[in-house]
C-alpha positions as CSV (number, residue, x, y, z in Angstrom):
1,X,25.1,-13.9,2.2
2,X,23.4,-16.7,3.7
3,X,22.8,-20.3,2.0
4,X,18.8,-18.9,1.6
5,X,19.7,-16.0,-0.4
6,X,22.0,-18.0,-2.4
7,X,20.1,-20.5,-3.2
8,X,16.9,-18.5,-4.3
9,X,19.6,-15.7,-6.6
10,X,20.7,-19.4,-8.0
11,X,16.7,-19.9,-9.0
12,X,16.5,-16.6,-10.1
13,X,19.4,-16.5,-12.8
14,X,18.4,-20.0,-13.6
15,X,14.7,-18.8,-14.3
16,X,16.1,-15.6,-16.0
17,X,17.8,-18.1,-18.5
18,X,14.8,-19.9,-19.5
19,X,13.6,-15.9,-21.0
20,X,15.3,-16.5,-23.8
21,X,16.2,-13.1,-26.2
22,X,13.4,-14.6,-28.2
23,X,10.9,-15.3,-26.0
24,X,11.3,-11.6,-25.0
25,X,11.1,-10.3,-28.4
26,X,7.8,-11.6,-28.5
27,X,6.5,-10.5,-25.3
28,X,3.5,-10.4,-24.5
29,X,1.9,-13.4,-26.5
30,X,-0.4,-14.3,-23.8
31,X,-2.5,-12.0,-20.9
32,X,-0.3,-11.1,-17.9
33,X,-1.2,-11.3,-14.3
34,X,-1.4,-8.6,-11.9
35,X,-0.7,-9.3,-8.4
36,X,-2.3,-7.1,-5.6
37,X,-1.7,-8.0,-2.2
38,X,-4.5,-7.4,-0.4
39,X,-8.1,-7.9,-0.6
40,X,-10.2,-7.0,-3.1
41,X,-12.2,-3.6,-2.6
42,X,-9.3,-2.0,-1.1
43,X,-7.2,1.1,-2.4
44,X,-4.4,-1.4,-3.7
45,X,-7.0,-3.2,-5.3
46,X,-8.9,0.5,-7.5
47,X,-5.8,1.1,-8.4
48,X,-4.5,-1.6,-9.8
49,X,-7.9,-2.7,-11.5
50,X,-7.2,1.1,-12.7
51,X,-4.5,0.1,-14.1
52,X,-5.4,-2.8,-15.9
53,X,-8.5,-1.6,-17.2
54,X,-6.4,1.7,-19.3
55,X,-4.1,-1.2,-19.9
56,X,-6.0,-2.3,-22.7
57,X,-5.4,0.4,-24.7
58,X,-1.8,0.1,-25.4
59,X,-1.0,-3.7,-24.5
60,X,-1.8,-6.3,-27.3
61,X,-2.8,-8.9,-23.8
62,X,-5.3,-8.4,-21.3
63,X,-3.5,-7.6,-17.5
64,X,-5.5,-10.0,-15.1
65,X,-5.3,-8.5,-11.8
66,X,-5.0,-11.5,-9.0
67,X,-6.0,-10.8,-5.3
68,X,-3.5,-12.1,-2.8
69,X,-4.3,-10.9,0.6
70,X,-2.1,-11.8,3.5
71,X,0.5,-11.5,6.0
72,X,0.0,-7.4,5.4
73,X,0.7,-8.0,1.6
74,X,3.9,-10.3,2.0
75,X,2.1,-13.5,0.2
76,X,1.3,-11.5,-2.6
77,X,4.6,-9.4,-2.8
78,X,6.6,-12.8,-2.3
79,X,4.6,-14.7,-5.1
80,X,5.8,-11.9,-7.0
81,X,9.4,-12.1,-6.5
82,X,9.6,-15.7,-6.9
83,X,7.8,-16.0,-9.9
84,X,9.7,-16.9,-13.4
85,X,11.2,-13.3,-14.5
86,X,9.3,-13.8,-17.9
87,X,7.4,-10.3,-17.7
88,X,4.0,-12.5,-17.6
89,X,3.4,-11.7,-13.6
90,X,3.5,-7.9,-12.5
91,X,3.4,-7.1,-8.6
92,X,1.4,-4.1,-7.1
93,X,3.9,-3.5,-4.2
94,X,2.8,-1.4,-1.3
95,X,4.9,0.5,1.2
96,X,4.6,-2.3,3.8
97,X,7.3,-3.7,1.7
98,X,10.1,-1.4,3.5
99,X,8.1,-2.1,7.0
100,X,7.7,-6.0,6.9
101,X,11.5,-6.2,6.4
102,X,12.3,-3.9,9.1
103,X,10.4,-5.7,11.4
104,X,11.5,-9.1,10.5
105,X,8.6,-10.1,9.2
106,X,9.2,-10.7,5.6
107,X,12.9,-11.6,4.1
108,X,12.7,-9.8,1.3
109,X,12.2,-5.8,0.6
110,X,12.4,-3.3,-2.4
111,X,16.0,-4.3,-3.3
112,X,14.6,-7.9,-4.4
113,X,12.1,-6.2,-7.3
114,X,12.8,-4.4,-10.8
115,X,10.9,-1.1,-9.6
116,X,8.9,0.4,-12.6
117,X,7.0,3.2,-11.6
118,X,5.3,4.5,-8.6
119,X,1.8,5.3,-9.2
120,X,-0.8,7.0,-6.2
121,X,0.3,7.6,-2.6
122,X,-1.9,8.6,0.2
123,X,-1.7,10.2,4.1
124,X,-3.3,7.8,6.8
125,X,-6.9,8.8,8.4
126,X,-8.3,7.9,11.8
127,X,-12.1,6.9,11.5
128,X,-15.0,5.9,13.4
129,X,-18.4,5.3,13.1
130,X,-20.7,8.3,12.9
131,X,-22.3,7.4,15.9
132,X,-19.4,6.7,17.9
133,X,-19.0,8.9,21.0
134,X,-16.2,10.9,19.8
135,X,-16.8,14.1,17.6
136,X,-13.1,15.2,17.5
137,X,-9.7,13.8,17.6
138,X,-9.1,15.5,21.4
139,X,-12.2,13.4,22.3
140,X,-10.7,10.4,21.0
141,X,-7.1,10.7,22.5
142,X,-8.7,11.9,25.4
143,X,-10.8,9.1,26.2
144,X,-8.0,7.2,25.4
145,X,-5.8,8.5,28.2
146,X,-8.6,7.6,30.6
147,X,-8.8,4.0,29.1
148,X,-5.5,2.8,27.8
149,X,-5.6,-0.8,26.0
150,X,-9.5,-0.2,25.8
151,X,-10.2,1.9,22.4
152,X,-9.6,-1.0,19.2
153,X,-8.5,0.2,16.0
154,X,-8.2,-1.9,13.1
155,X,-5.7,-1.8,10.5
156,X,-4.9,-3.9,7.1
157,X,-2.9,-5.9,8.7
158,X,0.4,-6.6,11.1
159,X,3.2,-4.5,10.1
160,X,0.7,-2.5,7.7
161,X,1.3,0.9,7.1
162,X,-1.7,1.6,8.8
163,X,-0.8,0.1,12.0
164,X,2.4,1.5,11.9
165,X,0.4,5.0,11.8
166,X,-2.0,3.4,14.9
167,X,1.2,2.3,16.6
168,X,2.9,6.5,16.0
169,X,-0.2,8.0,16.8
170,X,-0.4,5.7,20.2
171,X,3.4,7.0,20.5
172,X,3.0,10.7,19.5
173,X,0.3,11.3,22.3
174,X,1.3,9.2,25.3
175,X,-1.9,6.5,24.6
176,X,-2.7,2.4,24.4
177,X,-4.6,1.1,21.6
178,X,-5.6,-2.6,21.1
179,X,-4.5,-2.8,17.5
180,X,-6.9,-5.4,15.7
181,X,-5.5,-6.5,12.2
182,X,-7.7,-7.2,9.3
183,X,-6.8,-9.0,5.3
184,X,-6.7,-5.2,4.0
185,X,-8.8,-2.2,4.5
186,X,-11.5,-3.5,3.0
187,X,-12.5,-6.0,5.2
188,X,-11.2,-3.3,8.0
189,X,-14.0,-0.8,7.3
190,X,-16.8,-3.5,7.4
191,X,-15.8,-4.5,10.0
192,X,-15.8,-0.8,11.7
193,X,-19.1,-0.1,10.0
194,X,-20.6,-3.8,11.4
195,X,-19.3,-2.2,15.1
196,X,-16.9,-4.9,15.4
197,X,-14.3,-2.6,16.3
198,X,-13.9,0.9,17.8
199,X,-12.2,3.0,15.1
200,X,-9.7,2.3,11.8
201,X,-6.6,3.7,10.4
202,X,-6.7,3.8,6.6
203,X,-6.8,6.5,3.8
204,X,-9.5,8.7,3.4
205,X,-10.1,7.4,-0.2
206,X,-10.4,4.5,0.4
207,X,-13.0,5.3,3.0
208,X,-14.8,7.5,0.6
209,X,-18.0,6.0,0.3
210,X,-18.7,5.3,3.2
211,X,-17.6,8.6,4.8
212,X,-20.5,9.9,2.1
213,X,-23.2,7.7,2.7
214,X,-23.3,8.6,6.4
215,X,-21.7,5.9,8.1
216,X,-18.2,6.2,9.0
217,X,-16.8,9.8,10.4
218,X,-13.0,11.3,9.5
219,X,-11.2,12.7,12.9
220,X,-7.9,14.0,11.7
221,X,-6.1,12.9,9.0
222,X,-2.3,12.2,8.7
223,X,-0.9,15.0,6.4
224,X,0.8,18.1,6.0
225,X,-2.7,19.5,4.7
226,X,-6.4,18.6,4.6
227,X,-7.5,16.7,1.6
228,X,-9.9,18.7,-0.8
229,X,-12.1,16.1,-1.1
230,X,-12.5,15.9,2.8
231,X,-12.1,19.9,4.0
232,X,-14.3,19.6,7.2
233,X,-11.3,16.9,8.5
234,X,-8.6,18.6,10.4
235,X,-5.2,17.1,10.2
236,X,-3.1,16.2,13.2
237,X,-0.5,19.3,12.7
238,X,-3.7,21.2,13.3
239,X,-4.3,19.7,16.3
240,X,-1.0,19.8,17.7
241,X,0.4,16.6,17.4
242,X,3.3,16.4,14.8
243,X,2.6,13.2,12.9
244,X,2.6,13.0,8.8
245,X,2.3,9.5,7.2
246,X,1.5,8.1,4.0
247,X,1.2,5.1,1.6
248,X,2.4,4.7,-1.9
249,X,1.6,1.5,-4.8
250,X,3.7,0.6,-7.2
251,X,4.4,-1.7,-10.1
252,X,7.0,-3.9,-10.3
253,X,8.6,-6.9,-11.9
254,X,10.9,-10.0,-10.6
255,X,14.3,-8.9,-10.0
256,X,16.0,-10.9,-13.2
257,X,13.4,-9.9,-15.5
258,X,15.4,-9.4,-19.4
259,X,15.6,-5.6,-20.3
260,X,13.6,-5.8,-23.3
261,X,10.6,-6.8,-21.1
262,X,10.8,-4.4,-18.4
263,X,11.3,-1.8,-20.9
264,X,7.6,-3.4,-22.5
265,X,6.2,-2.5,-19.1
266,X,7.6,0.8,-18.1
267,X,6.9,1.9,-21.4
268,X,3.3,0.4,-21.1
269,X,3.1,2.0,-17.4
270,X,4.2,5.7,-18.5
271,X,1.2,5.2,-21.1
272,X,-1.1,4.2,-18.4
273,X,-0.3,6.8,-15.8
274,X,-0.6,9.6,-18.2
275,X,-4.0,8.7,-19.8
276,X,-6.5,10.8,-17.8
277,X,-8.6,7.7,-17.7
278,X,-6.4,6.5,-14.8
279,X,-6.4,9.1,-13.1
280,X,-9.9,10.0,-13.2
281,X,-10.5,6.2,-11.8
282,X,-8.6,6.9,-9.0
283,X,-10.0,10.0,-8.2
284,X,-13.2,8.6,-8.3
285,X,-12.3,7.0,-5.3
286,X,-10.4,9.8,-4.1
287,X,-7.0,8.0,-4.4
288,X,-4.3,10.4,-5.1
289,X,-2.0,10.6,-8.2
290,X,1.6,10.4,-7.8
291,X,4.2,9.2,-10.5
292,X,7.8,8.5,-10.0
293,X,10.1,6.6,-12.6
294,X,12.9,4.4,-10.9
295,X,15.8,6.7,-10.2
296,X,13.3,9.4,-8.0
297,X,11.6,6.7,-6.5
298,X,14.6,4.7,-5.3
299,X,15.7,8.0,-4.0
300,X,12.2,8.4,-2.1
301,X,12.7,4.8,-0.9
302,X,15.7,5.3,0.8
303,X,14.8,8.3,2.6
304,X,11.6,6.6,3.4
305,X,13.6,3.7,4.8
306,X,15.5,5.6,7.8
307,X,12.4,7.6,8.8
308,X,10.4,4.1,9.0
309,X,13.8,2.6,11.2
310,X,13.3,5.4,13.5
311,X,9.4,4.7,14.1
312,X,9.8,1.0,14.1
313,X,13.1,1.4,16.5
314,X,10.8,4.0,18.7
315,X,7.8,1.6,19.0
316,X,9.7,-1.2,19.3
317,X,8.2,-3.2,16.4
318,X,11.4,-5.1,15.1
């Protein structure tokens, strides 16, 4: 273990000392933050702002969500696991989590949190603007081909899921992008709209209105089977190029945090994600549902983990 490890497990415990039996008796006695890492607007962001809004049902504190975009969510997931183990700051993690630390780009990874509960996951979408010149994904690859390095797509960021899905897509039909990173999707699919880059990788929800009001077009999305809420957009498996990939959010607490106050917040989170308030928030921006408690979702983590060690290994991103 290096000296850097140490030293911040020698914070931890200390901080983990300071929440005394007491103090988490009492818990919460004061409104508890939220940290998303990523813009706001985003998918990250509806959820958790989802999240905190049924919150207030069943919590005696209001749940302040905090927007801490960077570094493909690393600032925001780092503030998260350094902060005091008091219960009083919640994380948003985001499967770039497992990606960052793979490719050297953050220290830490899913080991370093007290997992809670998943909450939505969602496959990857290649867009454009309506009045691009490609109709259909073969267009798009094909044109590709003819102009490698040439087509932009934007993602939410180096080492983003999404740009991992770019990267496998560039990988899975023999093609060059030039990957353009943005703080988060949101900013992304301005961007795309405003013509400042070619195309995005990014979920379909979180593209929704836009895709509605005319101005952004879906070419094939990343999944085993076309979303409802988009039928007219063919998946890649349809098309003949084998490539499934998807996000997932999820709440979380420092690693040290007492067991009286995660208990407070799983129990609080199991009360959340089975109000159909949540649910219908989400799906109002055509987010998908998916709950896992810790066990099943460690287990999905670590299968997770060697398929994203073989893509990262294959594209040579770590």
């Amino acid at each position: 273990m290096t000296n850097e490890r140490l030293s911040r497990r020698a914070t931890l415990m200390a901080a983990a000392a300071l929440a005394t039996p007491a103090a988490a008796a009492d818990y919460p006695s004061r409104p508890v933050e939220l940290v998303v890492p990523s813009s706001a607007g985003g998918g990250t962001d509806i959820v958790a702002r989802a999240f905190a809004d049924v919150a207030r049902k069943y919590f005696p504190q209001p749940v302040i969500v905090l927007n801490r975009p960077g570094a493909s969510g690393a600032i925001g997931m780092g503030e998260v696991m350094n902060a005091r183990p008091d219960g009083y700051k919640l994380g948003m993690l985001i499967v770039e989590l497992q990606i960052l630390q793979l490719i050297g780009q953050a220290r830490f990874g899913t080991d370093d949190f007290r997992l809670i509960a998943k909450l939505n996951g969602d496959p990857a979408a290649l867009l454009v603007p309506v009045n691009a010149p490609w109709a259909t994904i073969e267009e798009f690859i094909a044109d590709a081909k003819k102009r490698p390095g040439k087509i932009s797509v934007g993602n939410s960021g180096v080492g983003s899921i999404w740009h991992l899905g770019a990267a496998a897509l560039e990988e899975k039909t023999g093609t060059e992008f030039l990957h353009v990173p943005y703080a988060g999707s949101a900013p992304g699919l301005l961007a795309l709209i405003g013509g400042h880059v070619d195309s995005m990788v990014v979920s379909p929800g979180e593209a929704t209105a836009h895709v509605q009001g005319g101005k952004l077009r879906i070419l094939a999305v990343m999944a085993d089977q076309r979303q409802a809420a988009f039928p007219d957009a063919p998946t890649l498996k349809e098309r003949g190029i084998d490539l499934s990939l998807s996000n997932w959010r999820a709440v979380a607490l420092p690693k040290a945090t007492p067991q009286p106050v995660v208990e407070a917040v799983a129990e609080l989170t199991r009360k959340v994600a089975a109000d159909p308030a949540f649910r219908e928030a989400i799906g109002r921006s055509n987010l998908g549902f998916s709950y896992m408690e810790p066990a099943e979702f460690q287990a999905a983590i670590l299968q997770e983990r060697e398929f994203f060690r073989q893509i990262t290994r294959n594209l040579q991103l770590n």
